[in-house]
MDTraj code that builds the backbone (N, CA, C; nanometers):
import mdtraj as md
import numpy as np

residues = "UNK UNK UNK UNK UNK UNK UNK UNK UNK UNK UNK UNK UNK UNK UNK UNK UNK UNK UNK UNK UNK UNK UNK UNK UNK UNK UNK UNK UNK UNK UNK UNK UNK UNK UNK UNK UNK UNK UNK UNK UNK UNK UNK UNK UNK UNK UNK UNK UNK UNK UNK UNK UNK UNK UNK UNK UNK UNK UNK UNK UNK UNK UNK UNK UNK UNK UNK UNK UNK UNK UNK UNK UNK UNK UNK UNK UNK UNK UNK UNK UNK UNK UNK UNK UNK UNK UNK UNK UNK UNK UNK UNK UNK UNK UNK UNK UNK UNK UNK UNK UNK UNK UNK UNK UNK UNK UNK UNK UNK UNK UNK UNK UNK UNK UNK UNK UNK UNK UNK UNK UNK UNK UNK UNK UNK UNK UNK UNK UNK UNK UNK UNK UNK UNK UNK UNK UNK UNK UNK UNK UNK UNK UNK UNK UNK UNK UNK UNK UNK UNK UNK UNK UNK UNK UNK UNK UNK UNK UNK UNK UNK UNK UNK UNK UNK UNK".split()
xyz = np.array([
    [-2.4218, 5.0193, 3.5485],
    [-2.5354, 5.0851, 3.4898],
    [-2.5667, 5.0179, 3.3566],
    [-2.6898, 4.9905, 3.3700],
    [-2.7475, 4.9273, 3.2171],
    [-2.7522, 4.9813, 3.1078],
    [-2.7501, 4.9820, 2.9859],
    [-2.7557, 5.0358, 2.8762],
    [-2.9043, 5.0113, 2.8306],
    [-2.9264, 5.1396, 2.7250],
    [-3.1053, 5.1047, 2.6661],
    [-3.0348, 5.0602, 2.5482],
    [-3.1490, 5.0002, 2.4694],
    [-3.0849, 4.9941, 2.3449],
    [-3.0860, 5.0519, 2.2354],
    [-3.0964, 5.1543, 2.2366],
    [-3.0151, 5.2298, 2.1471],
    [-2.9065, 5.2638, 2.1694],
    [-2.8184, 5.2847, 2.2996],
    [-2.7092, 5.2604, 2.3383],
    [-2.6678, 5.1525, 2.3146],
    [-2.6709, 4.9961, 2.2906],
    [-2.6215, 4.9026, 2.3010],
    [-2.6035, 4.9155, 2.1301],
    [-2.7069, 4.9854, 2.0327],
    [-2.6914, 4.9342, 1.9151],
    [-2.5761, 5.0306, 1.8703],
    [-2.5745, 5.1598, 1.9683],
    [-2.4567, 5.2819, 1.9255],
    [-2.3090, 5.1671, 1.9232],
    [-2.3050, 5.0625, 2.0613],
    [-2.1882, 5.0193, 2.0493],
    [-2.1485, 4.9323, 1.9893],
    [-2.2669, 4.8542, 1.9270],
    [-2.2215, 4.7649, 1.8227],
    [-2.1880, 4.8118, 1.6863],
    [-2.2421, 4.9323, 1.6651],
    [-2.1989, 5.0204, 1.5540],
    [-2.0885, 5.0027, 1.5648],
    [-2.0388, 5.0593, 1.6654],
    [-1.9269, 5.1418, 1.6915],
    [-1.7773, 5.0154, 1.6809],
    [-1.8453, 4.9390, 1.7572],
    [-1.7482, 4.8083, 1.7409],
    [-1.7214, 4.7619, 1.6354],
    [-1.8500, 4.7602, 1.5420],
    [-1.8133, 4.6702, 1.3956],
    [-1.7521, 4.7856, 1.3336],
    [-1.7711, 4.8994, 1.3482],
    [-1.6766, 4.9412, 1.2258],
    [-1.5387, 4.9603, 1.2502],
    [-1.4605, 4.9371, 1.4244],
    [-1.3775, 4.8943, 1.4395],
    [-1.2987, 4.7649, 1.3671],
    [-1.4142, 4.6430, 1.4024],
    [-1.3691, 4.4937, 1.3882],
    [-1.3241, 4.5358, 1.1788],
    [-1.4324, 4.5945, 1.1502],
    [-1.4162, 4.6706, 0.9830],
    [-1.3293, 4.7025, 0.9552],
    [-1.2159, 4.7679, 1.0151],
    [-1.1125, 4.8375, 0.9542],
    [-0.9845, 4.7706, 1.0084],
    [-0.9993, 4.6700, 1.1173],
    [-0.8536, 4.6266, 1.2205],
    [-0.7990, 4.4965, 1.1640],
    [-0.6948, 4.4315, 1.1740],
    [-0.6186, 4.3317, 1.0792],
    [-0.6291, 4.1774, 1.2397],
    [-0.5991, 4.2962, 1.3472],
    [-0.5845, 4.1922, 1.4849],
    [-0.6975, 4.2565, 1.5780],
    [-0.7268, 4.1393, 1.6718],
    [-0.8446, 4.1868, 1.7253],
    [-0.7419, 4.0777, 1.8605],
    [-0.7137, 4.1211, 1.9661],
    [-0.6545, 4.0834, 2.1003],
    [-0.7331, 4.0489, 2.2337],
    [-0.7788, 4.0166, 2.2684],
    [-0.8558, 3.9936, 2.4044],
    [-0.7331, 3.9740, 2.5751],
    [-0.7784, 4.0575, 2.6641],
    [-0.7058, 4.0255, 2.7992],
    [-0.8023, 4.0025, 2.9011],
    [-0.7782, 4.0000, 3.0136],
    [-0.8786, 3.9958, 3.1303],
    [-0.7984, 4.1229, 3.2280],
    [-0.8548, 4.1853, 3.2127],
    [-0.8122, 4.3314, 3.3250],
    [-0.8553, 4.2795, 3.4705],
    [-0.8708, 4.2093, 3.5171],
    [-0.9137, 4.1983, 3.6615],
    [-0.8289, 4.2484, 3.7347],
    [-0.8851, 4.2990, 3.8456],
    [-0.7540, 4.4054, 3.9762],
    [-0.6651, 4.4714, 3.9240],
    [-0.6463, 4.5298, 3.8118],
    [-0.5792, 4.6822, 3.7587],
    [-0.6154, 4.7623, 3.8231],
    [-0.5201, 4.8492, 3.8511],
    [-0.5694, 4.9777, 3.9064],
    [-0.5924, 5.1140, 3.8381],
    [-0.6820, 5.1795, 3.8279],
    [-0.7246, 5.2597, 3.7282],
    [-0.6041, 5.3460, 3.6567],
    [-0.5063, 5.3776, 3.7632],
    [-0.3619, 5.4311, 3.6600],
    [-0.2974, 5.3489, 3.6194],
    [-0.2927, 5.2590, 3.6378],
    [-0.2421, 5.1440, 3.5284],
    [-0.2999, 5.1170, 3.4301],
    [-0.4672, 5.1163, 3.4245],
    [-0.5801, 5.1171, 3.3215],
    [-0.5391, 5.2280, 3.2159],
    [-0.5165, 5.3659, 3.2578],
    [-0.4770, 5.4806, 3.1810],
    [-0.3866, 5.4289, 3.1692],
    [-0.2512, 5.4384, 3.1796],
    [-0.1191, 5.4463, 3.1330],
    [-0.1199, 5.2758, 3.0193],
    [-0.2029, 5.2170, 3.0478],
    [-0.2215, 5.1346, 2.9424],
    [-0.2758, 5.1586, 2.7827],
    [-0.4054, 5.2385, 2.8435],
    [-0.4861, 5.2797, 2.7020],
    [-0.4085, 5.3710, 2.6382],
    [-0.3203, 5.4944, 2.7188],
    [-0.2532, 5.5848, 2.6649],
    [-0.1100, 5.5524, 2.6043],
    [-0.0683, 5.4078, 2.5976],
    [0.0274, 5.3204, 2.5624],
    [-0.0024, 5.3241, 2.4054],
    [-0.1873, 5.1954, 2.4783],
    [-0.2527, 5.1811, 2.3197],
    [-0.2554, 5.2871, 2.2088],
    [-0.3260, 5.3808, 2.2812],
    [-0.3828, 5.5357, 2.1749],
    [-0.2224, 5.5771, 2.1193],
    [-0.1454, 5.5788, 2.1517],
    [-0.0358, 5.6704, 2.0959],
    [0.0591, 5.4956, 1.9616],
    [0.0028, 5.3877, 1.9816],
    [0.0596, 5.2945, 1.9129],
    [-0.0405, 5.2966, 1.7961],
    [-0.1598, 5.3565, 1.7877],
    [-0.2660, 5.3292, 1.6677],
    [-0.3892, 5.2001, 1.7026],
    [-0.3813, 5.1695, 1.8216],
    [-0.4690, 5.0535, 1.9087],
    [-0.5685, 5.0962, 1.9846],
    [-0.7005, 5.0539, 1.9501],
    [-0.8345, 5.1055, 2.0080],
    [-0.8856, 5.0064, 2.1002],
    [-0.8354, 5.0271, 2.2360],
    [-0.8962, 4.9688, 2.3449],
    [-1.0269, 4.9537, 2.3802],
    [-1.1030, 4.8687, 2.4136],
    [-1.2807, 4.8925, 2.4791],
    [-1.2459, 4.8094, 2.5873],
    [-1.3496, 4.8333, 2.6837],
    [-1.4377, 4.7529, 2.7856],
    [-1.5438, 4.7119, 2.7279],
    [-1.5812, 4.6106, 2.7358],
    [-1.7196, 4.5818, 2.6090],
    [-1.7749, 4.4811, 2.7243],
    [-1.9116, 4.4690, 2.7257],
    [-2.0345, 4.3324, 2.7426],
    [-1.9470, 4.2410, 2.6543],
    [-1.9294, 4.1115, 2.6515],
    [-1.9462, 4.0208, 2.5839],
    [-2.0329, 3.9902, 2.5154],
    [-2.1781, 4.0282, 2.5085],
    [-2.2638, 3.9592, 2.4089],
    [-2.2135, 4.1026, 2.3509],
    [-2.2047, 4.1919, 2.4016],
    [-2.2025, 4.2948, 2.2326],
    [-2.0971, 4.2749, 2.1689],
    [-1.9909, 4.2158, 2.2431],
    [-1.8781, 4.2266, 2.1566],
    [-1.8854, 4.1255, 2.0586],
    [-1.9667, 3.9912, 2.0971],
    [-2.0061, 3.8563, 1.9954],
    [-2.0758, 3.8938, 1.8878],
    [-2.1952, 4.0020, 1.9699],
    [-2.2724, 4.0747, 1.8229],
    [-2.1691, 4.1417, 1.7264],
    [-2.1057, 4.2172, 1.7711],
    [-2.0494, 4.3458, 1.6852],
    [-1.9203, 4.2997, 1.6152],
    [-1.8578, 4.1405, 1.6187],
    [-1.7432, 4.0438, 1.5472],
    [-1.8533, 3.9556, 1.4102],
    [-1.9439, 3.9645, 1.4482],
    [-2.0477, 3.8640, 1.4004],
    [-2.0573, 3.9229, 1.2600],
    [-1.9778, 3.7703, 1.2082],
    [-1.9651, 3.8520, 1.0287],
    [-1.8564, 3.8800, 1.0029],
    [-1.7808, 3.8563, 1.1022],
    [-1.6099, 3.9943, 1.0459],
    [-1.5069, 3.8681, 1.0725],
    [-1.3850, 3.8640, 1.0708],
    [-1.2904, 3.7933, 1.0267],
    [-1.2718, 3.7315, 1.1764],
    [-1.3436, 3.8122, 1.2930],
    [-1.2843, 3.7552, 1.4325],
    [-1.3764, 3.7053, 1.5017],
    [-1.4995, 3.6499, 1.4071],
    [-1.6069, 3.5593, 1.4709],
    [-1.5457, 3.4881, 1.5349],
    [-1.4506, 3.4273, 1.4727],
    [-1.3841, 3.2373, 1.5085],
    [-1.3158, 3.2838, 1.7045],
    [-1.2804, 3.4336, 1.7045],
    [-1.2189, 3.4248, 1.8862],
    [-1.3757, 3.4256, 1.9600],
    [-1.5330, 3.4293, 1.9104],
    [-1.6413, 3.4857, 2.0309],
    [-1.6327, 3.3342, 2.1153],
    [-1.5550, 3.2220, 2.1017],
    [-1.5750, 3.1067, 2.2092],
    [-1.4826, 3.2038, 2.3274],
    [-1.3521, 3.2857, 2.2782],
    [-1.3097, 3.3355, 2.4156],
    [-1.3188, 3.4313, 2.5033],
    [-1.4928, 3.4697, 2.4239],
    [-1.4596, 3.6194, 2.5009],
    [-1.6124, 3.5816, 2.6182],
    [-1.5089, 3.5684, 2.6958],
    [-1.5832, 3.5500, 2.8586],
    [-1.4945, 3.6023, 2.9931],
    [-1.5716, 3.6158, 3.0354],
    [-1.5452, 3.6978, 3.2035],
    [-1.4855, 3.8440, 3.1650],
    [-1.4899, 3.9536, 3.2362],
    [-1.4144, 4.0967, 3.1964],
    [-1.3162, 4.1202, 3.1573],
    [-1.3130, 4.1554, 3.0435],
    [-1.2365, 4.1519, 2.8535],
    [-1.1864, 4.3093, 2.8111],
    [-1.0630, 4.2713, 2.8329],
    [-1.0780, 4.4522, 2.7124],
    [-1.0001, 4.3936, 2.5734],
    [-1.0684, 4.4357, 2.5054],
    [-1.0481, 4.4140, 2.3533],
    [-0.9877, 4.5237, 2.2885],
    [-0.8427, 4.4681, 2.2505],
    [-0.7867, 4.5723, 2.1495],
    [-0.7941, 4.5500, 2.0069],
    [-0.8219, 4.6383, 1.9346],
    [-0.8491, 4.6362, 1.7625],
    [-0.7259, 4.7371, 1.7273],
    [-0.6652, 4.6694, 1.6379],
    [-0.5386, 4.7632, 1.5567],
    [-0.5406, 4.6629, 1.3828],
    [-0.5355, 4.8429, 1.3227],
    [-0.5180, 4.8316, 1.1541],
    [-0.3636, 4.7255, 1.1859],
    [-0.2715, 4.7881, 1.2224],
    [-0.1323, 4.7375, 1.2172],
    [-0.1221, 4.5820, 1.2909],
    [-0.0921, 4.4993, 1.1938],
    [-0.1353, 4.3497, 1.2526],
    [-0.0872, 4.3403, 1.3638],
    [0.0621, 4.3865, 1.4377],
    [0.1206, 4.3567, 1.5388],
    [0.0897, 4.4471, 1.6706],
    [0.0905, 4.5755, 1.6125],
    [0.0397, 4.6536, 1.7341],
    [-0.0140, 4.6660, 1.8892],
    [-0.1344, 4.5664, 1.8486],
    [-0.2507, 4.5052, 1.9360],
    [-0.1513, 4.4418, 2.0558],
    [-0.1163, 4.3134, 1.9679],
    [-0.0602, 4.1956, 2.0183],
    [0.0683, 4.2702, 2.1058],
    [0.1668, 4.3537, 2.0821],
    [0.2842, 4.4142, 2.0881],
    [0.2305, 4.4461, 2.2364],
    [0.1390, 4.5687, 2.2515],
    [0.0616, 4.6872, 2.3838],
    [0.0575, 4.6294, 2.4904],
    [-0.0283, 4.4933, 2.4268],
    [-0.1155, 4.4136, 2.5220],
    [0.0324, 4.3379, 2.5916],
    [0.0980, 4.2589, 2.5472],
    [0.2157, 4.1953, 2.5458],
    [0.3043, 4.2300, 2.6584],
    [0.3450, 4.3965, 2.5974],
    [0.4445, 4.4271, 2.6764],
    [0.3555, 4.4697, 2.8098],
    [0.2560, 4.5401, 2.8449],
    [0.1857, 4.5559, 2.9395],
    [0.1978, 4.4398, 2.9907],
    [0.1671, 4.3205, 2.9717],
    [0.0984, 4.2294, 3.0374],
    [0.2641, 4.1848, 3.0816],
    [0.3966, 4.2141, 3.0515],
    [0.5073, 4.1552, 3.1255],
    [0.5720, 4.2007, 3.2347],
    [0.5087, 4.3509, 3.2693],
    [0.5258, 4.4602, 3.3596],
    [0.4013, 4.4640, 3.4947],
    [0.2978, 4.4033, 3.4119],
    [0.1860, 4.3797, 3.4976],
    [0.1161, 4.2235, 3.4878],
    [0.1449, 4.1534, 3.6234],
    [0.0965, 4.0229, 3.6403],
    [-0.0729, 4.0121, 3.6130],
    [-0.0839, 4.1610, 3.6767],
    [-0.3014, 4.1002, 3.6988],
    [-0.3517, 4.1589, 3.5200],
    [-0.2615, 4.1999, 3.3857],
    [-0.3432, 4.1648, 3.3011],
    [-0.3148, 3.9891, 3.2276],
    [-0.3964, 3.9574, 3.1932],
    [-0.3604, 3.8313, 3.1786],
    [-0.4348, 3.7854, 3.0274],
    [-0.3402, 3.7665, 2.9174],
    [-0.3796, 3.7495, 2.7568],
    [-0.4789, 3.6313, 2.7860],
    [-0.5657, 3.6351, 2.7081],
    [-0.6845, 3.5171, 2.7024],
    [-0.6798, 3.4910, 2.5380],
    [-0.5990, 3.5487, 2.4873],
    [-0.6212, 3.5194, 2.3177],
    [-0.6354, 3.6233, 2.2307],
    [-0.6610, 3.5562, 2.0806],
    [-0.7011, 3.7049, 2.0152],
    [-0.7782, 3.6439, 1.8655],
    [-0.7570, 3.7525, 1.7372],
    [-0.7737, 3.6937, 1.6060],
    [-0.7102, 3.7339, 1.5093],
    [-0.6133, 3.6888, 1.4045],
    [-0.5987, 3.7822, 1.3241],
    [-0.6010, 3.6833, 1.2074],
    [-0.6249, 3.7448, 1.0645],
    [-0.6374, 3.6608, 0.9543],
    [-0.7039, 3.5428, 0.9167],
    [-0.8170, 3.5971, 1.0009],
    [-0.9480, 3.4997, 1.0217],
    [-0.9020, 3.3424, 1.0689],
    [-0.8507, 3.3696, 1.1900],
    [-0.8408, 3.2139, 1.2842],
    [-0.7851, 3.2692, 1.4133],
    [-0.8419, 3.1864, 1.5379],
    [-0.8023, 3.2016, 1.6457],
    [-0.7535, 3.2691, 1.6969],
    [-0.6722, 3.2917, 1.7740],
    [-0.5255, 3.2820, 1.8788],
    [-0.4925, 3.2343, 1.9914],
    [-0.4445, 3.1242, 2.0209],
    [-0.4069, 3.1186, 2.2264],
    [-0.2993, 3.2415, 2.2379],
    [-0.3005, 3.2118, 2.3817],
    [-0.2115, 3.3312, 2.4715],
    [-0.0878, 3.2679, 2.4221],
    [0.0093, 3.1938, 2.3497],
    [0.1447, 3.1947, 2.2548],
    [0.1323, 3.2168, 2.1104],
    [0.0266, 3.2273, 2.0977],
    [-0.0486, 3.2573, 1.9135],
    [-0.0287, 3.4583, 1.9527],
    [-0.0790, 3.4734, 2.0286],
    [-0.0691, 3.6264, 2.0825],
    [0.0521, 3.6315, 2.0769],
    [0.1207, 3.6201, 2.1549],
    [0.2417, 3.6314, 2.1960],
    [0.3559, 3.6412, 2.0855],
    [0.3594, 3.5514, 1.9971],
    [0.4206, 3.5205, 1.8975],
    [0.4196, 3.6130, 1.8255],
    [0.2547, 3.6851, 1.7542],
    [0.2675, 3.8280, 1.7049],
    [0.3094, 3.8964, 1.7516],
    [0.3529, 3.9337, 1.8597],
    [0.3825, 4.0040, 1.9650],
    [0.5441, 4.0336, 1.9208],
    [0.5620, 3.9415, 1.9021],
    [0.6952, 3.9243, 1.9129],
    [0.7873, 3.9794, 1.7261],
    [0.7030, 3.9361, 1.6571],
    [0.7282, 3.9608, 1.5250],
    [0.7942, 4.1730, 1.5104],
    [0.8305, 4.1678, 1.4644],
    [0.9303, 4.2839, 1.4394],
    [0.8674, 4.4043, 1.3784],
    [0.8402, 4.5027, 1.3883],
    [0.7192, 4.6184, 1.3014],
    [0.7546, 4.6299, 1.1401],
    [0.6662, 4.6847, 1.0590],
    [0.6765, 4.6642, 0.9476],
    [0.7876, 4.7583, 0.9052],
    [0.8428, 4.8747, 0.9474],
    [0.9519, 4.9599, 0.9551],
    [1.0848, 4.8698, 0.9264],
    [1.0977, 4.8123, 1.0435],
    [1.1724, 4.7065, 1.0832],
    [1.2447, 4.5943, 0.9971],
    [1.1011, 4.5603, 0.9384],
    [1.0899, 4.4240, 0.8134],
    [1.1530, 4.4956, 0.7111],
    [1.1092, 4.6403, 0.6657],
    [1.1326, 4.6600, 0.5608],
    [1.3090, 4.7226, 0.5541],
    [1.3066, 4.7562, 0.6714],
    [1.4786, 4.7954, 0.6518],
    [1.5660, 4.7243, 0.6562],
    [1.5194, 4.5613, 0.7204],
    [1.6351, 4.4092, 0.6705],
    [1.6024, 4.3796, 0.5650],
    [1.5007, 4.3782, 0.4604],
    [1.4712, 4.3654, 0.3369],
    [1.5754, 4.4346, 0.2441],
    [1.5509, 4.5555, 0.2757],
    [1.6632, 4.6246, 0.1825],
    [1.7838, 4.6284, 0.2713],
    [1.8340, 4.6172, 0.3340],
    [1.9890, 4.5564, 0.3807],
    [2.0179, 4.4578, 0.3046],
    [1.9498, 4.3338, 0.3009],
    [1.9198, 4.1962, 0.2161],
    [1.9639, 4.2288, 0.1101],
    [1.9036, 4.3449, 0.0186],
    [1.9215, 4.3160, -0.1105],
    [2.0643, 4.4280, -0.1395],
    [2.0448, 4.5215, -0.0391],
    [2.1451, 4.5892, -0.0996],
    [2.2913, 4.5392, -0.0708],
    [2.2960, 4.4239, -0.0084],
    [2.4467, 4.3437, 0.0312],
    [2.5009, 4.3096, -0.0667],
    [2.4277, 4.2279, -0.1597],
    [2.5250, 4.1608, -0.3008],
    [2.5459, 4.3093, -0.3593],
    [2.5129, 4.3335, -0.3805],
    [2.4992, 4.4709, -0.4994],
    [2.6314, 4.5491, -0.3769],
    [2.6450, 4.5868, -0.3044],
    [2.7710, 4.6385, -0.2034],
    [2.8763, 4.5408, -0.2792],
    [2.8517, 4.4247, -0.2059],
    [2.9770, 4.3409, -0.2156],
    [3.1021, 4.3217, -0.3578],
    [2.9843, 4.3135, -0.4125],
    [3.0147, 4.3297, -0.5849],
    [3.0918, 4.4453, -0.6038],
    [3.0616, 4.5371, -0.5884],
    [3.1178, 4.7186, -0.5691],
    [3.2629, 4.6911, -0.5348],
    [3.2745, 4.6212, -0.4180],
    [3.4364, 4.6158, -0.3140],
    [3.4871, 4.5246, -0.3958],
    [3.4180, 4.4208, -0.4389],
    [3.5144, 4.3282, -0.4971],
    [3.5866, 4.4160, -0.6439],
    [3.4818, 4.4627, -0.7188],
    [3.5146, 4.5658, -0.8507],
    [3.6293, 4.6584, -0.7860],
    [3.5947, 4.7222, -0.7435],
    [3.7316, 4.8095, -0.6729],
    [3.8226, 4.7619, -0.6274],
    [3.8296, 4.6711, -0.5991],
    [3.9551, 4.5945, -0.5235],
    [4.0393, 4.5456, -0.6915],
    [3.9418, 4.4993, -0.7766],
    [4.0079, 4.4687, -0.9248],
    [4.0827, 4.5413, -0.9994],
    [3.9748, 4.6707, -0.9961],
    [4.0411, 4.7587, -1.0597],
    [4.1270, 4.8550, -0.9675],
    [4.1557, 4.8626, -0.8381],
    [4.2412, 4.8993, -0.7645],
    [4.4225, 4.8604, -0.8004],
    [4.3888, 4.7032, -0.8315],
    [4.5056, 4.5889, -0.8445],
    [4.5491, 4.5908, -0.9784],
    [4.4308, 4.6262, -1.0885],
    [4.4972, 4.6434, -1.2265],
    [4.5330, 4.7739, -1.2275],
    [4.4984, 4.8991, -1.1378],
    [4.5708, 4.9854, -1.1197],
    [4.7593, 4.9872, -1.1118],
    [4.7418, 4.9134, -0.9926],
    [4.8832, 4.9265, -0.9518],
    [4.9608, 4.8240, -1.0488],
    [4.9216, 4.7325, -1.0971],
    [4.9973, 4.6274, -1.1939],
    [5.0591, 4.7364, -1.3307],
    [4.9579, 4.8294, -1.3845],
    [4.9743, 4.9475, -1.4870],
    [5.0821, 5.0198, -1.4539],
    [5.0823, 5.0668, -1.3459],
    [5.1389, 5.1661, -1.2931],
    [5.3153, 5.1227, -1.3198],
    [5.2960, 4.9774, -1.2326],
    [5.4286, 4.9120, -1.1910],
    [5.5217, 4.8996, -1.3562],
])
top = md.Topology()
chain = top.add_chain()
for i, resn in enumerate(residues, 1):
    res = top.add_residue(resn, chain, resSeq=i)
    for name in ("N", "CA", "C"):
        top.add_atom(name, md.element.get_by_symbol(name[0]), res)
traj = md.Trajectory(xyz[None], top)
């Protein structure tokens, strides 16, 4: 079914103020999914903070046009669902693990930080660790010397303990 356009301009609204607020912008080709796989996908996305579409391609070229993920509209051809997530990895993560459980979605690319992505540029974010994650080896990191130091001090004054004592 065709869209009028004022419908088409509702979705370019609607898209740019997506592409507006998202860090990664992901592209797949859904071909031969089956509609509960379609759900149990989006309902993957929705509960990770990732806003799935089915989009036209020219709207989706319109509604990037200007925004940091112009540079992916060379890949968005043949039937596309486009995920947009604030959380840089998110996108990449949904799409990712879906796509290793299911052969017929198939990554075509993405954008994040205004350049490209191939399907191992995807992947790669994909793969990167959540910011939770980052931040709790960060402080492991730092809080090791500062530990270590502690055991070694106690172990000193443990030993000038017993030397006193003796």
């Amino acid at each position: 079914m065709s869209l009028n356009r004022s419908e088409k301009e509702a979705v370019i609204t609607e898209v740019t103020g997506l592409a507006a607020r998202a860090q990664t912008l992901v592209m797949a080709e859904y071909r031969g999914i089956t509609v509960a796989d379609m759900t149990k996908l989006r309902s993957t996305a929705r509960s990770q903070g990732v806003s799935l579409s089915v989009l036209k391609n020219t709207l989706a070229r319109r509604a990037v046009a200007g925004s940091p993920f112009e540079v992916a509209t060379e890949q968005m051809t043949g039937p596309l669902i486009y995920g947009f997530s604030v959380d840089a990895v998110a996108a990449a993560r949904v799409v990712a693990d879906f796509a290793k459980t299911n052969d017929k979605l198939v990554i075509r690319g993405g954008a994040y930080g205004g350049k490209a992505l191939d399907v191992n540029g995807v992947k790669q974010l994909a793969s990167i660790p959540s910011k939770e994650v980052l931040l709790a080896q960060l402080c492991g990191l730092l809080k090791s010397p500062i530990s270590r130091t502690a055991v070694v001090l106690g172990a000193l004054a443990a030993k000038k303990g017993e030397t006193a004592a003796a």
